[in-house]
N, CA, C, O and CB atoms as a CASP TS submission, in Angstrom:
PFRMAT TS
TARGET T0000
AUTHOR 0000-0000-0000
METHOD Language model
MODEL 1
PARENT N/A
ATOM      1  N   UNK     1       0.835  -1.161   0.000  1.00  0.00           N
ATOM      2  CA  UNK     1       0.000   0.000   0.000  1.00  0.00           C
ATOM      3  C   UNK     1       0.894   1.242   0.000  1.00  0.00           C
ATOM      4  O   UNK     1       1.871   1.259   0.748  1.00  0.00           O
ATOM      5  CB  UNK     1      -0.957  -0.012   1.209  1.00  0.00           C
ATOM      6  N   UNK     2       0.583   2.420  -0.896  1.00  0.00           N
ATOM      7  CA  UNK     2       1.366   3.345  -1.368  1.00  0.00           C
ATOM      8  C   UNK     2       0.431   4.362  -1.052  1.00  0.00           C
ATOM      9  O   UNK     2      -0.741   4.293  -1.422  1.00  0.00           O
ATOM     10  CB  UNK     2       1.865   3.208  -2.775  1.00  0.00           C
ATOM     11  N   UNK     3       1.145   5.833  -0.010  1.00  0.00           N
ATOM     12  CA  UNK     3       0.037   6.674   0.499  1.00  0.00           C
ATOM     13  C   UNK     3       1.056   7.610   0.451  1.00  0.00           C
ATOM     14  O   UNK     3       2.158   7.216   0.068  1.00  0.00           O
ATOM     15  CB  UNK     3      -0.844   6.376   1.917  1.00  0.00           C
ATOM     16  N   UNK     4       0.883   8.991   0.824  1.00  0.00           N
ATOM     17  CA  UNK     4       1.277   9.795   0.593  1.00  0.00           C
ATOM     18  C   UNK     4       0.692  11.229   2.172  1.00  0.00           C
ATOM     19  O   UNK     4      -0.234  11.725   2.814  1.00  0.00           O
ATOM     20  CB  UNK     4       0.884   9.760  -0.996  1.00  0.00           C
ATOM     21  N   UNK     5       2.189  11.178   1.921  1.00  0.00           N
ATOM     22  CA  UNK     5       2.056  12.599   3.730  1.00  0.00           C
ATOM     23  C   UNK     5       2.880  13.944   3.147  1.00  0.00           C
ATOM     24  O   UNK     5       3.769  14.224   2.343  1.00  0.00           O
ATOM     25  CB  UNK     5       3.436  11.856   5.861  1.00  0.00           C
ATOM     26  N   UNK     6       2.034  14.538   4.038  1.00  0.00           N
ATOM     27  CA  UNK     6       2.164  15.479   4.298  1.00  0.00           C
ATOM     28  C   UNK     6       2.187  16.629   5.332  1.00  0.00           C
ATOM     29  O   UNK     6       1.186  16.722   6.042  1.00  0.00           O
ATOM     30  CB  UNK     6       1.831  15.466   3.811  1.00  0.00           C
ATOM     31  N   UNK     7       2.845  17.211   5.454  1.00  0.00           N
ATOM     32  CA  UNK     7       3.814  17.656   7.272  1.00  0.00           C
ATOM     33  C   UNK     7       4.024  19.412   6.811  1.00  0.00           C
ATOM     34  O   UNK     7       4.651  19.941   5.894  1.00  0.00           O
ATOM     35  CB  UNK     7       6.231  16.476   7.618  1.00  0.00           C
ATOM     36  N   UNK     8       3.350  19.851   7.698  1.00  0.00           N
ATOM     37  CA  UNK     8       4.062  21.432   7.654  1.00  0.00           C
ATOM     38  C   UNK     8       4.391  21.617   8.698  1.00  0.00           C
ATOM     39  O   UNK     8       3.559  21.559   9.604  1.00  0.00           O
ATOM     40  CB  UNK     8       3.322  22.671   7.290  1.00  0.00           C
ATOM     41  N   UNK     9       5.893  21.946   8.989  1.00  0.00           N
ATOM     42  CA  UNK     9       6.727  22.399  10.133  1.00  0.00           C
ATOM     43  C   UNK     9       7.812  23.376  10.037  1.00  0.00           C
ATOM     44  O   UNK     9       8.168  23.843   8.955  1.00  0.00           O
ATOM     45  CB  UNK     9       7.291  21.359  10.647  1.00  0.00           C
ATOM     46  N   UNK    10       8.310  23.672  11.098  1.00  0.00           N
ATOM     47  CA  UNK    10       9.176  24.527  11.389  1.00  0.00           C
ATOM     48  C   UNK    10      10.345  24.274  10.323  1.00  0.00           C
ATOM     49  O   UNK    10      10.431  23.046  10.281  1.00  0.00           O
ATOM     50  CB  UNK    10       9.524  24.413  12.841  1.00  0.00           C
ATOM     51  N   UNK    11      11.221  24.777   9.505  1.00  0.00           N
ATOM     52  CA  UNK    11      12.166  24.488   8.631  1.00  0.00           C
ATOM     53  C   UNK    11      13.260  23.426   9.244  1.00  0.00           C
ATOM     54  O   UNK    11      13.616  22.292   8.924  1.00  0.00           O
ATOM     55  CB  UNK    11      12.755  25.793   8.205  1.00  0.00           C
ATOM     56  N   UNK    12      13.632  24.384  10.319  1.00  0.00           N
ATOM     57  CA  UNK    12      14.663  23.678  11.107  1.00  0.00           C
ATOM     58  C   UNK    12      14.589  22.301  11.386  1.00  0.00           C
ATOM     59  O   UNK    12      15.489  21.485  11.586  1.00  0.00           O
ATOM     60  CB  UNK    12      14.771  24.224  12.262  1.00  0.00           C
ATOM     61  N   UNK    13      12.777  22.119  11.354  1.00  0.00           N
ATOM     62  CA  UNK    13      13.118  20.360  11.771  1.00  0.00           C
ATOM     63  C   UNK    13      12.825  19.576  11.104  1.00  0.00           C
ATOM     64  O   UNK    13      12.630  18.442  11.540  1.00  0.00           O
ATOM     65  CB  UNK    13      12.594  19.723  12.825  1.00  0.00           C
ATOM     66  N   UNK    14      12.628  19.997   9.284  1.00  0.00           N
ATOM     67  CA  UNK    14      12.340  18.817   7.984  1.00  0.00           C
ATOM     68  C   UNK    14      13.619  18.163   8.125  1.00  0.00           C
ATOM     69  O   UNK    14      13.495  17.044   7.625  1.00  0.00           O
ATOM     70  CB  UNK    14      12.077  19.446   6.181  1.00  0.00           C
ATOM     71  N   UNK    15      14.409  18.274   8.424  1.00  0.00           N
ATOM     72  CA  UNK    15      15.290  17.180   8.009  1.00  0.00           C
ATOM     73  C   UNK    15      15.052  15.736   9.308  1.00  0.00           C
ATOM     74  O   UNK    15      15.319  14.571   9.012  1.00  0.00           O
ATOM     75  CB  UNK    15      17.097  17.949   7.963  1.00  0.00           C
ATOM     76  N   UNK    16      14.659  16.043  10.330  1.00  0.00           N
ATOM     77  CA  UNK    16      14.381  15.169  11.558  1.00  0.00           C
ATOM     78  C   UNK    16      13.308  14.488  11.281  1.00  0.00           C
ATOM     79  O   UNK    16      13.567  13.286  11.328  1.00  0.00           O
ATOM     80  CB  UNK    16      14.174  15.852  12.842  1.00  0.00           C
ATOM     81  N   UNK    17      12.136  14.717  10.993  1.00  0.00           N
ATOM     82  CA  UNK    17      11.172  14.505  10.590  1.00  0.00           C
ATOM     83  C   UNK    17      11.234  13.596   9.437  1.00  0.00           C
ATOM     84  O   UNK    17      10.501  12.607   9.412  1.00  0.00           O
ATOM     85  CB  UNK    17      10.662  15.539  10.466  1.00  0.00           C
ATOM     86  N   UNK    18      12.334  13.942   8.146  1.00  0.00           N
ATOM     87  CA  UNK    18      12.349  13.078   6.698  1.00  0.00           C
ATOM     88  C   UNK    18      13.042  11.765   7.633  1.00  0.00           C
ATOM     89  O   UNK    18      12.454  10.690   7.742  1.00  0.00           O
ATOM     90  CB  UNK    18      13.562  13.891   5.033  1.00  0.00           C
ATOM     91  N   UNK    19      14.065  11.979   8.125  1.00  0.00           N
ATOM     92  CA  UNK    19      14.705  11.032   9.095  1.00  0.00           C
ATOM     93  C   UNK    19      13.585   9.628   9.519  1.00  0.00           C
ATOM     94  O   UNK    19      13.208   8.536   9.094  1.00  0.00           O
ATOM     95  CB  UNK    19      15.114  12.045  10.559  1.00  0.00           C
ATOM     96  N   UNK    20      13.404  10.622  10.704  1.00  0.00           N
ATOM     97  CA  UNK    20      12.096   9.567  11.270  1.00  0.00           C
ATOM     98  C   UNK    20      11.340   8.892  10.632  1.00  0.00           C
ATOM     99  O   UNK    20      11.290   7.680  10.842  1.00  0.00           O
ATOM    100  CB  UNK    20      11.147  10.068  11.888  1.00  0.00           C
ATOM    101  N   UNK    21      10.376   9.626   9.473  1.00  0.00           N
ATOM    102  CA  UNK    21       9.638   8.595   8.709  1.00  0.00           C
ATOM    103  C   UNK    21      10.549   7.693   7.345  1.00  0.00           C
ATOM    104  O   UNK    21      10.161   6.908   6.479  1.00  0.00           O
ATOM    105  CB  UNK    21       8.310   9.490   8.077  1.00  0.00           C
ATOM    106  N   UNK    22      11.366   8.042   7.555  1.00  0.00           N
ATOM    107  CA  UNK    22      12.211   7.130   6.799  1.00  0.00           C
ATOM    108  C   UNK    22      12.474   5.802   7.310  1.00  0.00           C
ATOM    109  O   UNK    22      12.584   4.797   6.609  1.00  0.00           O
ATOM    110  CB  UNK    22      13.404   7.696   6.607  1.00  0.00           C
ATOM    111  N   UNK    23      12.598   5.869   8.971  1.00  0.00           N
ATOM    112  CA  UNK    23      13.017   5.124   9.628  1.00  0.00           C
ATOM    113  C   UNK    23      11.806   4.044  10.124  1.00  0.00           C
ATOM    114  O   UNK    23      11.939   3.026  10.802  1.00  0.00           O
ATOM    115  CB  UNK    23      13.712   5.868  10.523  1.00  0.00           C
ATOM    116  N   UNK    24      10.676   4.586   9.588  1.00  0.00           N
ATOM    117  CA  UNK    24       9.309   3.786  10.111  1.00  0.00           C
ATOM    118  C   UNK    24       8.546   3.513   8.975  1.00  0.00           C
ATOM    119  O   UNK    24       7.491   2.917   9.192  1.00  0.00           O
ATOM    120  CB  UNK    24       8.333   4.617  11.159  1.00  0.00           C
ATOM    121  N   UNK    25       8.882   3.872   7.508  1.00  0.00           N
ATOM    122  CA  UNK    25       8.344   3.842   6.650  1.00  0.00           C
ATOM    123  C   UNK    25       8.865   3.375   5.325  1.00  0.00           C
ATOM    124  O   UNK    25       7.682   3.214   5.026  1.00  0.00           O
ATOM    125  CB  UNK    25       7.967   4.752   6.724  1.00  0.00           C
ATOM    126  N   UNK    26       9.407   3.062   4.415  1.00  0.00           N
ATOM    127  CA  UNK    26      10.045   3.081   2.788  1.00  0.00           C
ATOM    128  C   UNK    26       9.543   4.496   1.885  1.00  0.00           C
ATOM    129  O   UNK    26       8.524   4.625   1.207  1.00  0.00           O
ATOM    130  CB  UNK    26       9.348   1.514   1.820  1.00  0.00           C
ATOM    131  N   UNK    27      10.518   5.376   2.114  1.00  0.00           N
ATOM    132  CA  UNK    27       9.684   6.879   1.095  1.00  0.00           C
ATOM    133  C   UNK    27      10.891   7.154   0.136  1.00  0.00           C
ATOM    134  O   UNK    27      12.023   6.682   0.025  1.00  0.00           O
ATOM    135  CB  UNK    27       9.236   8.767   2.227  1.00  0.00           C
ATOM    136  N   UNK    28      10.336   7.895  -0.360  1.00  0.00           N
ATOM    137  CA  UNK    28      11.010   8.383  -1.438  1.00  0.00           C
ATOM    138  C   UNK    28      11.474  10.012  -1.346  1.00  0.00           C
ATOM    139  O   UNK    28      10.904  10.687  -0.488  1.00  0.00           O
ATOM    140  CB  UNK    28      10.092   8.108  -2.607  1.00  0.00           C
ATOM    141  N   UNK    29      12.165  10.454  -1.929  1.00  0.00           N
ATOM    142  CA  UNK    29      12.807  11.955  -1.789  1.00  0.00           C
ATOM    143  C   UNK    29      11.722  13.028  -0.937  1.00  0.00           C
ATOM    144  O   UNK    29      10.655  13.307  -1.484  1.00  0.00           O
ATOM    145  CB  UNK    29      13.100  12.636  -3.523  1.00  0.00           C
ATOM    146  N   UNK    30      11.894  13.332  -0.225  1.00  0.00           N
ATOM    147  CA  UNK    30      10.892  14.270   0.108  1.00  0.00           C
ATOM    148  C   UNK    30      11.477  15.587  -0.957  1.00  0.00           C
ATOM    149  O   UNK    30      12.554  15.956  -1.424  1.00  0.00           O
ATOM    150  CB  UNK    30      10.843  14.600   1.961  1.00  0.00           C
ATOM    151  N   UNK    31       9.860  16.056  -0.999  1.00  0.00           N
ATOM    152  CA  UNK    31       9.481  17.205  -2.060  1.00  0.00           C
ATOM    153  C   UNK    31       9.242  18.588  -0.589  1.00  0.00           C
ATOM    154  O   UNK    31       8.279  18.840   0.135  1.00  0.00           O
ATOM    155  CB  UNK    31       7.556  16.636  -3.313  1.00  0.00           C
ATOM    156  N   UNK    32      10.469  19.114  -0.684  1.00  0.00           N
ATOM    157  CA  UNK    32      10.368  20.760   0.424  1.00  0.00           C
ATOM    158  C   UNK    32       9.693  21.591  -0.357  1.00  0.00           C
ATOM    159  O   UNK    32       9.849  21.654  -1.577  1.00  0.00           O
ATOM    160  CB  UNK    32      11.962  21.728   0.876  1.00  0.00           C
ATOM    161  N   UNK    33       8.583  22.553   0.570  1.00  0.00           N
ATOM    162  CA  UNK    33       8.604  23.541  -0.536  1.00  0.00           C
ATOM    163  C   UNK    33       7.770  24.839   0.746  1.00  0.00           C
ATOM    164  O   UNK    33       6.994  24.351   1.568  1.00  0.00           O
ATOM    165  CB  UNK    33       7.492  22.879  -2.353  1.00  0.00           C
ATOM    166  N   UNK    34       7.994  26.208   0.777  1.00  0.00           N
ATOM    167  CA  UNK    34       7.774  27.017   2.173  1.00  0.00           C
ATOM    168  C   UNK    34       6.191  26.869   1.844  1.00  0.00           C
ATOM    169  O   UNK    34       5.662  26.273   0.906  1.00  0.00           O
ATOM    170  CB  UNK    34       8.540  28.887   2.378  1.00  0.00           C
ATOM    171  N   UNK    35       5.578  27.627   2.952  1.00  0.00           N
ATOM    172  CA  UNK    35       4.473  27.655   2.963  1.00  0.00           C
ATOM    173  C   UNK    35       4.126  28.910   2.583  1.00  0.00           C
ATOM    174  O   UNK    35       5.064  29.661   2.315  1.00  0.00           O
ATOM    175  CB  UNK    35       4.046  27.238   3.977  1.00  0.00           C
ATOM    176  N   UNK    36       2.389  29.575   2.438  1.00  0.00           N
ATOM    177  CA  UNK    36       2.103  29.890   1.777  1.00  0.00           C
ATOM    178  C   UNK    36       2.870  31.838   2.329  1.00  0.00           C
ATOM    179  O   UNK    36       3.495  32.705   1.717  1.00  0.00           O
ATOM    180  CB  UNK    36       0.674  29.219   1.570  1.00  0.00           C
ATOM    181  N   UNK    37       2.494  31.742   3.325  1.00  0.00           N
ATOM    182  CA  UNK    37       3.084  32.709   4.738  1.00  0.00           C
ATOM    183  C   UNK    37       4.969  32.794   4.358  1.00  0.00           C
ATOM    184  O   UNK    37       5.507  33.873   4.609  1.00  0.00           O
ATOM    185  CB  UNK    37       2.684  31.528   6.781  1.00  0.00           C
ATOM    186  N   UNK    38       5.675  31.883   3.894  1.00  0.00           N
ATOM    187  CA  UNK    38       6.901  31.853   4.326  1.00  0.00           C
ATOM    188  C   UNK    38       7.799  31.557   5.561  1.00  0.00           C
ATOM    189  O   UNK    38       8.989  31.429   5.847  1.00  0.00           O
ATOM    190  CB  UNK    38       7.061  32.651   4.099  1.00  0.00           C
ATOM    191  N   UNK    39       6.560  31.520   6.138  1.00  0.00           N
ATOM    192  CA  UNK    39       7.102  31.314   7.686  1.00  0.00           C
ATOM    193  C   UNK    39       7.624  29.595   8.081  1.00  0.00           C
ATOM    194  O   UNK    39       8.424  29.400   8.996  1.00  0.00           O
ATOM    195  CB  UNK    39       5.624  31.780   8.830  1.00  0.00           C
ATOM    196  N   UNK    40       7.083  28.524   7.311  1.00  0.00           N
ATOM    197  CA  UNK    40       7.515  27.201   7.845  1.00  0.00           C
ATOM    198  C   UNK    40       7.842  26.317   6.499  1.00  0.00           C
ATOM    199  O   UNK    40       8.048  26.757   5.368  1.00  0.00           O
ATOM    200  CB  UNK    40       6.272  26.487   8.846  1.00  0.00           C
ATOM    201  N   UNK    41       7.836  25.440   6.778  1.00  0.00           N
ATOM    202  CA  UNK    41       7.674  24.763   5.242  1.00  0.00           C
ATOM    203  C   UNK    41       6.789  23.280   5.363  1.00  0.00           C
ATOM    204  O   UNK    41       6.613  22.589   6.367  1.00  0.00           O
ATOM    205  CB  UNK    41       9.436  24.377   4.511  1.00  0.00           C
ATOM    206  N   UNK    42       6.259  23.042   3.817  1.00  0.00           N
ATOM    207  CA  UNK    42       5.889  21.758   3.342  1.00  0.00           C
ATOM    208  C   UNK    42       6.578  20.709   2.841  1.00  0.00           C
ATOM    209  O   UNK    42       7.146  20.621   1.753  1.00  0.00           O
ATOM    210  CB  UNK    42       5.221  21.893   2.600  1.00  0.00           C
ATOM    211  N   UNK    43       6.473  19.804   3.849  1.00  0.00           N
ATOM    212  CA  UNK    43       7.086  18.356   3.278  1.00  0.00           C
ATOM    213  C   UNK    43       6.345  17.371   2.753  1.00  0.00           C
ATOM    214  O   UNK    43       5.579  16.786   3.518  1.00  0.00           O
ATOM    215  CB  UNK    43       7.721  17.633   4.214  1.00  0.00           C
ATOM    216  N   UNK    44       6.403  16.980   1.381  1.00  0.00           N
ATOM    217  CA  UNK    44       5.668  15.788   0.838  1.00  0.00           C
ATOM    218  C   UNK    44       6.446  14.856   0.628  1.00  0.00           C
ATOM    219  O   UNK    44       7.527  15.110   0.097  1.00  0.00           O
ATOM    220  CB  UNK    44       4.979  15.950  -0.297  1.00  0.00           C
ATOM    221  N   UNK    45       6.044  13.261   1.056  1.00  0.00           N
ATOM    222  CA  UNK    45       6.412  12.179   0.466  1.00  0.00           C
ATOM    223  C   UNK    45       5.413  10.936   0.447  1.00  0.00           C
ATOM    224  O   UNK    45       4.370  10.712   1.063  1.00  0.00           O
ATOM    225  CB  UNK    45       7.577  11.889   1.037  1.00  0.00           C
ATOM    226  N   UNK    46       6.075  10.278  -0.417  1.00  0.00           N
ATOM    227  CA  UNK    46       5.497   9.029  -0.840  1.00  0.00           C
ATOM    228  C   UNK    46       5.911   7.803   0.036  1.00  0.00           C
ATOM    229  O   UNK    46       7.123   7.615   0.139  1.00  0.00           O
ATOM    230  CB  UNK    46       5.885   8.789  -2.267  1.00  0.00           C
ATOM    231  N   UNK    47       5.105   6.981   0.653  1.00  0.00           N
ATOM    232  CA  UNK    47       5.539   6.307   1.506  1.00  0.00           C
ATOM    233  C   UNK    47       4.744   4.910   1.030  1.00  0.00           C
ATOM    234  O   UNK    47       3.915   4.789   0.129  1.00  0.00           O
ATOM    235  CB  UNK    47       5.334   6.955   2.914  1.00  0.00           C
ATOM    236  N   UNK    48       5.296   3.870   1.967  1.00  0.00           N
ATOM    237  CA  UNK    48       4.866   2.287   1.703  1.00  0.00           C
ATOM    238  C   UNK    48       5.298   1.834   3.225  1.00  0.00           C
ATOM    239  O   UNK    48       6.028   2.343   4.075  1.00  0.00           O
ATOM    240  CB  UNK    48       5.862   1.318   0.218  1.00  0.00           C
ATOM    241  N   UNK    49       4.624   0.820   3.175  1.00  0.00           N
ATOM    242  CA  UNK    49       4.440  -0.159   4.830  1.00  0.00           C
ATOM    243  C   UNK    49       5.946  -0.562   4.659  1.00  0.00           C
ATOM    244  O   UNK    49       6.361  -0.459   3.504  1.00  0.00           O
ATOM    245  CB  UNK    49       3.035  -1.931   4.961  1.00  0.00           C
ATOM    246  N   UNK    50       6.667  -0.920   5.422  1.00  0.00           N
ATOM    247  CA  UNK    50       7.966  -1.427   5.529  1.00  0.00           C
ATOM    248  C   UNK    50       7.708  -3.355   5.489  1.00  0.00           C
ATOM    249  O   UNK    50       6.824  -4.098   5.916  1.00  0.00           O
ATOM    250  CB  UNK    50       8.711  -0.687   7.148  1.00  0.00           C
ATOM    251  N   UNK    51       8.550  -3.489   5.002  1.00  0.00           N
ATOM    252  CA  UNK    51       7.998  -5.243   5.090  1.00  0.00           C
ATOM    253  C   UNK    51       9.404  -6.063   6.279  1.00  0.00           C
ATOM    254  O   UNK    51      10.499  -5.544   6.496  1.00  0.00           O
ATOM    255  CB  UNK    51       8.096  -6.250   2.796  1.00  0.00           C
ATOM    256  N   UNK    52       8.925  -7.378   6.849  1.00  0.00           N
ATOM    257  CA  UNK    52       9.712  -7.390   7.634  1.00  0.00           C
ATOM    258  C   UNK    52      11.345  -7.762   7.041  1.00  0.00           C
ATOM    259  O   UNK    52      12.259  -8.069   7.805  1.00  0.00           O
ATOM    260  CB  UNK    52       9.101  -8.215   8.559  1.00  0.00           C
ATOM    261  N   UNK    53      11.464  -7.683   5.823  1.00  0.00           N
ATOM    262  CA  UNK    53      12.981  -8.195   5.277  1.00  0.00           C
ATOM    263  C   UNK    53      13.512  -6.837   5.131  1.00  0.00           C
ATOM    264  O   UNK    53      14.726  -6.635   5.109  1.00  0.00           O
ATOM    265  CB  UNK    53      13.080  -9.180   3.687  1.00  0.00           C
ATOM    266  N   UNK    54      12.528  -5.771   5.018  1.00  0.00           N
ATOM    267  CA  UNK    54      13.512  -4.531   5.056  1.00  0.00           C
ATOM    268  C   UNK    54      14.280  -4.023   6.372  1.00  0.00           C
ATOM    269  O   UNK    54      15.073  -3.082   6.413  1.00  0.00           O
ATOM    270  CB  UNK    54      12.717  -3.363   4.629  1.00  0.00           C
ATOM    271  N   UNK    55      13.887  -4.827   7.418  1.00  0.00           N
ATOM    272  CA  UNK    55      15.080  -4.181   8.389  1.00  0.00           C
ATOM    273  C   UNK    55      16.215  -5.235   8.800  1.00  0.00           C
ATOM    274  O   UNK    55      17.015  -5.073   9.721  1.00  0.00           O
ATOM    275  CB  UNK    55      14.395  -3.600   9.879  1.00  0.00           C
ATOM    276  N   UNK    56      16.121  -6.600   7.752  1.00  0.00           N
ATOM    277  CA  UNK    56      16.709  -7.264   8.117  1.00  0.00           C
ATOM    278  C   UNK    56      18.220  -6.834   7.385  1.00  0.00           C
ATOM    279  O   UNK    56      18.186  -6.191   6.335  1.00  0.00           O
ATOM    280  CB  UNK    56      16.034  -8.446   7.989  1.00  0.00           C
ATOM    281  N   UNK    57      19.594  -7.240   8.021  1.00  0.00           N
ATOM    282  CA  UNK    57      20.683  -6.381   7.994  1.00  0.00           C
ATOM    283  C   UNK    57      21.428  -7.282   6.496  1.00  0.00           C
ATOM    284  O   UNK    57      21.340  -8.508   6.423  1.00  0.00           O
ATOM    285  CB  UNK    57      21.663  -6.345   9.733  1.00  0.00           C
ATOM    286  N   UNK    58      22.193  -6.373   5.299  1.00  0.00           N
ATOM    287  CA  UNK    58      22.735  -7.325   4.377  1.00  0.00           C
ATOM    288  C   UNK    58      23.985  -8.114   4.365  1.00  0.00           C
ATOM    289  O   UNK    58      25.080  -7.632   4.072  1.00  0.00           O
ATOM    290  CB  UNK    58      22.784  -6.771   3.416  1.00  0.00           C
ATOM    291  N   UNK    59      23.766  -9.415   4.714  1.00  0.00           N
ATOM    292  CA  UNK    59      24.759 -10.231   4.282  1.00  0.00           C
ATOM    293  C   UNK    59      25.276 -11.018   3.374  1.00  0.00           C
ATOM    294  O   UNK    59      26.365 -11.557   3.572  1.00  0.00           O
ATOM    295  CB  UNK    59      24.810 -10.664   4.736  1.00  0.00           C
TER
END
């Protein structure tokens, strides 16, 4: 299943945030872009359920 988020926050903390759901999710590039104000920004990405072989380590 392939869904799609979206996050408006403080600038300073898109990169923590791409982090995290990276780390709980399979996404793809997040798309930055400010908000409408200038004051924060929009993060979009494309995400998928993690399956259990993706956290398994490569040997």
């Amino acid at each position: 299943m392939t869904f799609d988020i979206r996050i408006i926050c403080d600038h300073h903390d898109a990169d923590t945030i791409t982090r995290t759901l990276a780390a709980a999710f399979r996404t793809g590039v997040a798309r930055t872009y400010p908000t409408r104000d200038g004051m924060r920004t929009r993060l979009y990405l494309t995400a998928t359920l993690k399956q259990p072989e993706d956290d398994q380590p490569n040997t």
